[in-house]
VOTI-483331 format. One record per residue (C-alpha): residue number from 1; residue in one letter; chain; x, y, z. Coordinates in nm, 4 decimals. Example, Ala and Ser with C-alpha at 12.3 -4.5 7.8 and 13.67 -1.06 7.14 Angstrom:
<rs>
[1; A; A; [1.2300; -0.4500; 0.7800]] [2; S; A; [1.3670; -0.1060; 0.7140]] 
</rs>
This chain:
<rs>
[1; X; A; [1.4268; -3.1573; 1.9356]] [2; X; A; [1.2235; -3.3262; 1.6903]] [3; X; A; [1.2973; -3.6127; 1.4073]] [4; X; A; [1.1269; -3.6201; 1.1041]] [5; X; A; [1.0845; -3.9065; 0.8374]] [6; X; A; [1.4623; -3.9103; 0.6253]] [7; X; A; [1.4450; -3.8420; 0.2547]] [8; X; A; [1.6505; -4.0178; 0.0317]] [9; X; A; [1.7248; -3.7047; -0.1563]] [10; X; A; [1.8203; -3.4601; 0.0880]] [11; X; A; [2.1123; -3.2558; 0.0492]] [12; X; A; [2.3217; -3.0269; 0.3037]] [13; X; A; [2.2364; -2.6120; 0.1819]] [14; X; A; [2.5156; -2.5033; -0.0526]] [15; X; A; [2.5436; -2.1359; 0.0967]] [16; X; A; [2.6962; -1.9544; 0.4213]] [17; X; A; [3.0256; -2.1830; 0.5243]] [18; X; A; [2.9446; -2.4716; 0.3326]] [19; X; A; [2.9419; -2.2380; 0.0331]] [20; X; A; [3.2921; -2.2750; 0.0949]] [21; X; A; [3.2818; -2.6640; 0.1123]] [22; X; A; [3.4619; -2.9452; -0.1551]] [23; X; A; [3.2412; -3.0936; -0.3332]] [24; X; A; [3.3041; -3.4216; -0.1776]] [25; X; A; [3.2384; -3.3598; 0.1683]] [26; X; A; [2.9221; -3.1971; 0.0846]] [27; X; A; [2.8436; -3.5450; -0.0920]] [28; X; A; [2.9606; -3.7347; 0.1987]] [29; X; A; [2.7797; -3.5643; 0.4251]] [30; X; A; [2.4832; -3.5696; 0.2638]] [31; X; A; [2.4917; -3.9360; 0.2808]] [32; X; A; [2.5288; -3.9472; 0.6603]] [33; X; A; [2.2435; -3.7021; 0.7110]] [34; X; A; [1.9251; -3.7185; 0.9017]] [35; X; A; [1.6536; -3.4195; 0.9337]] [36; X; A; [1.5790; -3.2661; 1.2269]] [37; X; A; [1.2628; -2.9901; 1.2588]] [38; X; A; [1.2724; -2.7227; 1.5405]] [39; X; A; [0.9923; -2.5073; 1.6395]] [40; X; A; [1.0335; -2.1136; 1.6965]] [41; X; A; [1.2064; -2.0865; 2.0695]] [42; X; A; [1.2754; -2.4903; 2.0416]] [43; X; A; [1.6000; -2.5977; 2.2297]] [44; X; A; [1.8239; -2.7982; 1.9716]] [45; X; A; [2.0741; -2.8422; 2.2914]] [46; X; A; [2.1707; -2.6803; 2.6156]] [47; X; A; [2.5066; -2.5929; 2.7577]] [48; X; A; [2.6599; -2.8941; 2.9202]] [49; X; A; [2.4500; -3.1367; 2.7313]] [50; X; A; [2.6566; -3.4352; 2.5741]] [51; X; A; [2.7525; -3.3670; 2.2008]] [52; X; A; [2.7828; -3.6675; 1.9593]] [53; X; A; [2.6749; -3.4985; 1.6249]] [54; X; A; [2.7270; -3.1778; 1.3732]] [55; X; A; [2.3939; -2.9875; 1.2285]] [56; X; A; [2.3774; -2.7815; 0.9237]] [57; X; A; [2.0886; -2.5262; 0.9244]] [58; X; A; [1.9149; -2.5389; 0.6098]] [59; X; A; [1.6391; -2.3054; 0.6433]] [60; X; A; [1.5696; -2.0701; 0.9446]] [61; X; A; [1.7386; -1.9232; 1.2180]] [62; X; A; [1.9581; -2.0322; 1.5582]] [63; X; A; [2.0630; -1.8105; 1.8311]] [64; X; A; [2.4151; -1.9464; 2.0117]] [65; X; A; [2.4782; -1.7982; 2.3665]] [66; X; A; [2.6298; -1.9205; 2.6616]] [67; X; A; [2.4640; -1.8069; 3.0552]] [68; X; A; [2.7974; -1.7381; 3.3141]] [69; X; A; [2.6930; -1.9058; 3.7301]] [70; X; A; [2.5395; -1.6013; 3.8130]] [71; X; A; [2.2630; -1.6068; 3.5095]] [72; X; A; [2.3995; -1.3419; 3.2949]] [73; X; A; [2.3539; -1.4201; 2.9113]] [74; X; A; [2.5662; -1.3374; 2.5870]] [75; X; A; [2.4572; -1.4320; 2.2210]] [76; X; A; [2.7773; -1.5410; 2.0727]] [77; X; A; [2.6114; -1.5577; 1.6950]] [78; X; A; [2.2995; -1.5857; 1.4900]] [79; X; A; [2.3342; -1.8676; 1.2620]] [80; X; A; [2.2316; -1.8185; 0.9067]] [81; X; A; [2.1317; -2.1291; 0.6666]] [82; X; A; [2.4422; -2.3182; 0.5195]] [83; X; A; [2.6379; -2.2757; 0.8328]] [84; X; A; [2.7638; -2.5879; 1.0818]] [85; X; A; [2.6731; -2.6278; 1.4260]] [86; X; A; [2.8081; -2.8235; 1.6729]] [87; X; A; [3.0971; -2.9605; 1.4692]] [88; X; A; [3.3754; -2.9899; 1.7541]] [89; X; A; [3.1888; -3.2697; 1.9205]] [90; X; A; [3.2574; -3.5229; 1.6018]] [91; X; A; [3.6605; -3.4627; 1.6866]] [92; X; A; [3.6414; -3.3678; 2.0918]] [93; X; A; [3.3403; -3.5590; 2.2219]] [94; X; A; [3.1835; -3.3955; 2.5432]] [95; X; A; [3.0152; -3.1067; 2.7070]] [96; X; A; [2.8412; -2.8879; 2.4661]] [97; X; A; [2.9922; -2.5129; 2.5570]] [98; X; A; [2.7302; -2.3026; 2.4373]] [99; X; A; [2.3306; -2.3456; 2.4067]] [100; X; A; [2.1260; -2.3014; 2.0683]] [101; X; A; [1.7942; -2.2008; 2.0096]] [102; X; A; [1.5496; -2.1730; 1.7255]] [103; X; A; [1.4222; -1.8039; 1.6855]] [104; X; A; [1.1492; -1.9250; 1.3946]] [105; X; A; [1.0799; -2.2931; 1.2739]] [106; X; A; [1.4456; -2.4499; 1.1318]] [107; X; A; [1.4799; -2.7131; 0.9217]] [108; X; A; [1.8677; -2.9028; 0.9869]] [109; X; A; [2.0829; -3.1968; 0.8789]] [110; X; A; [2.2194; -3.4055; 1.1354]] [111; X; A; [2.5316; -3.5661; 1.1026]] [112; X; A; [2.6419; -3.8321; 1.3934]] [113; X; A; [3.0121; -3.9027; 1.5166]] [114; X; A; [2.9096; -4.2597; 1.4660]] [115; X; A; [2.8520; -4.2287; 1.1225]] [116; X; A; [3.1079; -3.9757; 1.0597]] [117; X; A; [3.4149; -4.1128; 1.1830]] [118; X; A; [3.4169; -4.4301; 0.9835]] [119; X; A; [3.3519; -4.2327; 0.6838]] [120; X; A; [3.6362; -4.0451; 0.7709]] [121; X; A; [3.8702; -4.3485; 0.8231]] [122; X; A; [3.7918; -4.4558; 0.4988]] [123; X; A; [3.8590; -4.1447; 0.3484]] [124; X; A; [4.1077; -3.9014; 0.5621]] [125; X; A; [4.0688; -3.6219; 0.3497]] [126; X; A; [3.6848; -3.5993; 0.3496]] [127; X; A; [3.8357; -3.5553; 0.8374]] [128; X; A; [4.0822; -3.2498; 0.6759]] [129; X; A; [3.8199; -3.0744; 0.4751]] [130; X; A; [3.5748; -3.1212; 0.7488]] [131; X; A; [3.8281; -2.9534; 0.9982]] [132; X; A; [3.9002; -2.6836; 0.7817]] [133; X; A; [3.5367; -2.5777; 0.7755]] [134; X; A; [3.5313; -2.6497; 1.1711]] [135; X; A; [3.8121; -2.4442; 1.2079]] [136; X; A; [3.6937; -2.1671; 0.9471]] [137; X; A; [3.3896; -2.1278; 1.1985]] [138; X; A; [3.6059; -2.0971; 1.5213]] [139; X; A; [3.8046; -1.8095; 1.3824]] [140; X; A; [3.4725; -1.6127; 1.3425]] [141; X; A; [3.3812; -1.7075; 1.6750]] [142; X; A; [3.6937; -1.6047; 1.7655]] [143; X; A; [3.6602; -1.2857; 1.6325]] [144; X; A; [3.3388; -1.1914; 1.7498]] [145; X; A; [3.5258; -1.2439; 2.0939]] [146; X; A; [3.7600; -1.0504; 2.0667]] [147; X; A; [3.5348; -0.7109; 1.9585]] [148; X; A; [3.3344; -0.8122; 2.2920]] [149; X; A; [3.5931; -0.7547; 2.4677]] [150; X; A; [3.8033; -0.4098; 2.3328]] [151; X; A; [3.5218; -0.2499; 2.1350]] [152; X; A; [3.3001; 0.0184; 2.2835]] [153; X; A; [2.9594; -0.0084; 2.2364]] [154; X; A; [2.8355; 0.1296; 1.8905]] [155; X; A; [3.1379; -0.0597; 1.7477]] [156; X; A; [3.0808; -0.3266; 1.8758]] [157; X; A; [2.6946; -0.3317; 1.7680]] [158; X; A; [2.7536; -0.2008; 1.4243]] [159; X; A; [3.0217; -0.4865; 1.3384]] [160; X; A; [2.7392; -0.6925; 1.4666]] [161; X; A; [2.4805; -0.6402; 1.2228]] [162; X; A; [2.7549; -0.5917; 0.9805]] [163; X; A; [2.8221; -0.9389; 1.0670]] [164; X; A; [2.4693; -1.0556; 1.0697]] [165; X; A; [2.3819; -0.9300; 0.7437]] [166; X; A; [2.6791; -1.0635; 0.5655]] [167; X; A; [2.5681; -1.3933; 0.6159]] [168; X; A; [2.2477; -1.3538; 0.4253]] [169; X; A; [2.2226; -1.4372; 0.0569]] [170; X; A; [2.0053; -1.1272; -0.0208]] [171; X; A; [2.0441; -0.8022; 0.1272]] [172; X; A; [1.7448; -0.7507; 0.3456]] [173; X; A; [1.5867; -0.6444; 0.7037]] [174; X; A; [1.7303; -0.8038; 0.9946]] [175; X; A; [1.5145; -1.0250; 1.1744]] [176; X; A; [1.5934; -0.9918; 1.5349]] [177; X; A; [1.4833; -0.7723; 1.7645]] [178; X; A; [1.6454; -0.5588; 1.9798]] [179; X; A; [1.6501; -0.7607; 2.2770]] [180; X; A; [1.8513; -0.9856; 2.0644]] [181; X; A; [2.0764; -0.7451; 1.9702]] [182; X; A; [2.1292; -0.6038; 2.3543]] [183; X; A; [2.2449; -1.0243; 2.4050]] [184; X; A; [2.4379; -1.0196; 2.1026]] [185; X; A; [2.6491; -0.7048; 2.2176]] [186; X; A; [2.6771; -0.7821; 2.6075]] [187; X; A; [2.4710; -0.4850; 2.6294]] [188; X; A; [2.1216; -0.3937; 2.7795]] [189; X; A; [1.8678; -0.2929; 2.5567]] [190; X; A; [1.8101; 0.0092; 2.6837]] [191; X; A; [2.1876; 0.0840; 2.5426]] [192; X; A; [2.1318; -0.0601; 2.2289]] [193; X; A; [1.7713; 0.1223; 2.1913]] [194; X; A; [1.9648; 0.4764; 2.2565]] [195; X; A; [2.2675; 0.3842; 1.9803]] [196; X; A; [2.0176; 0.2953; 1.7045]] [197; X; A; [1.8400; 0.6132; 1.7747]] [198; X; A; [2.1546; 0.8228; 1.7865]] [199; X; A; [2.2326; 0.6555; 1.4418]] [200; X; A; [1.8491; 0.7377; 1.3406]] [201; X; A; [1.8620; 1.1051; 1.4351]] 
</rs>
């Protein structure tokens, strides 16, 4: 993970979840935050690494997946600009639980629990809209979950890009591979290569 020199004007994106955001936590976070630069395939942190601070993706793209003991992978999302990352370590410091990569150069906002939580105690609400986004994010997590688990296949990899593609602010290509779909779905690619060319033909 790399630093780079803090602006005084930089803001937090106003698009994906924080589209969603009050006004004045976007302000106060913007206050609190520091830049961060990632290169394509950089590591912003690992599973089981110590978590003391939120990120907001402002440009670019982040893969989150967790590995099980016996080295098998699953993508749990693809994280679009304007969404949070790493927010339950401001409330529940500790392990991280998943790991996130860059797949293409990322600019983010960082956001420490040592600036955050005073700012919070001196305003409770700015802690209460903050969890609400937190918790906003966990239901989709949730959700993409719970189609791993009781949705066959091309189901499960059409909600997927559905799901993918709904994050964007313009309707476009998708930008991953399928590799990183095959991760995404719990699936190998040579699955996910036959279902796209079923839906081709």
């Amino acid at each position: 993970m790399t630093e780079v020199t803090v602006h005084p004007s930089i803001k937090l994106p106003r698009t994906g979840l924080l589209r969603h955001a009050p006004v004045r936590v976007l302000e106060g976070l913007d206050r609190l935050a520091v830049p961060v630069a990632l290169e394509a395939e950089a590591i912003l942190f690992e599973q089981g690494d110590d978590g003391d601070a939120l990120f907001a993706l402002d440009a670019g793209t982040l893969v989150v997946s967790v590995q099980s003991a016996d080295g098998r992978k699953l993508t749990l999302d693809v994280v679009q600009p304007g969404n949070l990352i790493g927010e339950i370590a401001l409330f529940d410091p500790g392990v991280r639980t998943a790991t996130v990569m860059a797949l293409e150069p990322c600019r983010l906002l960082s956001v420490s629990r040592g600036d955050l939580i005073p700012a919070i105690l001196g305003d409770p609400q700015l802690g209460l809209d903050i969890t609400a986004l937190a918790a906003r994010r966990m239901l989709l997590l949730t959700e993409q979950l719970h189609q791993q688990a009781f949705l066959r296949l091309p189901e499960r990899l059409a909600r997927k890009i559905l799901h993918l593609t709904s994050q964007q602010d313009d309707i476009g290509e998708l930008t991953i591979g399928q590799e990183e779909l095959a991760d995404f779905s719990g699936a190998s690619r040579e699955a996910v290569s036959k279902t796209l060319s079923k839906w081709r033909q």
